[in-house]
C-alpha positions in Angstrom: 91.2 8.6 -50.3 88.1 10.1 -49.2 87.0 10.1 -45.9 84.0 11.5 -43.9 83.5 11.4 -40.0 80.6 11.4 -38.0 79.9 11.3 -34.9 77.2 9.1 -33.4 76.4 6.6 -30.3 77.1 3.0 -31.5 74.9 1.3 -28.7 72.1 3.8 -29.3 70.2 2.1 -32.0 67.7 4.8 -32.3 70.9 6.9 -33.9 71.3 4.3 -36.0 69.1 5.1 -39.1 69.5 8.9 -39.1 73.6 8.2 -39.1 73.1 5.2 -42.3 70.6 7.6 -44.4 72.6 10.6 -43.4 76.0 9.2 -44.8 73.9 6.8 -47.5 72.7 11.1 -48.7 76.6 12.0 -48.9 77.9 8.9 -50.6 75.7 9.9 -53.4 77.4 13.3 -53.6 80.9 11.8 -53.9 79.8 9.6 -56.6 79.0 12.3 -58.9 82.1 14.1 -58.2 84.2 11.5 -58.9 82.2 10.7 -61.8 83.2 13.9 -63.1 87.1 13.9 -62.1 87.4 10.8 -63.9 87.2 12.7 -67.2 89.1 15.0 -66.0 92.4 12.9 -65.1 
């Protein structure tokens, strides 16, 4: 399981778009890395 936490105002749509790209950015990340562990299992 991976998990990533962030902290942001859920009725403040204006924090809305910075908090999708900024986790949409990281989820790329992951994906490589697991991309590579898989080989390595």
């Amino acid at each position: 399981m991976i998990m990533k936490i962030m902290e942001f105002e859920i009725y403040n749509e204006n924090s809305w778009k910075y908090s999708i790209d900024y986790l949409l950015s990281k989820s790329s990340k992951y994906k490589d890395i697991l991309k590579k562990s898989e080989y390595s299992i």
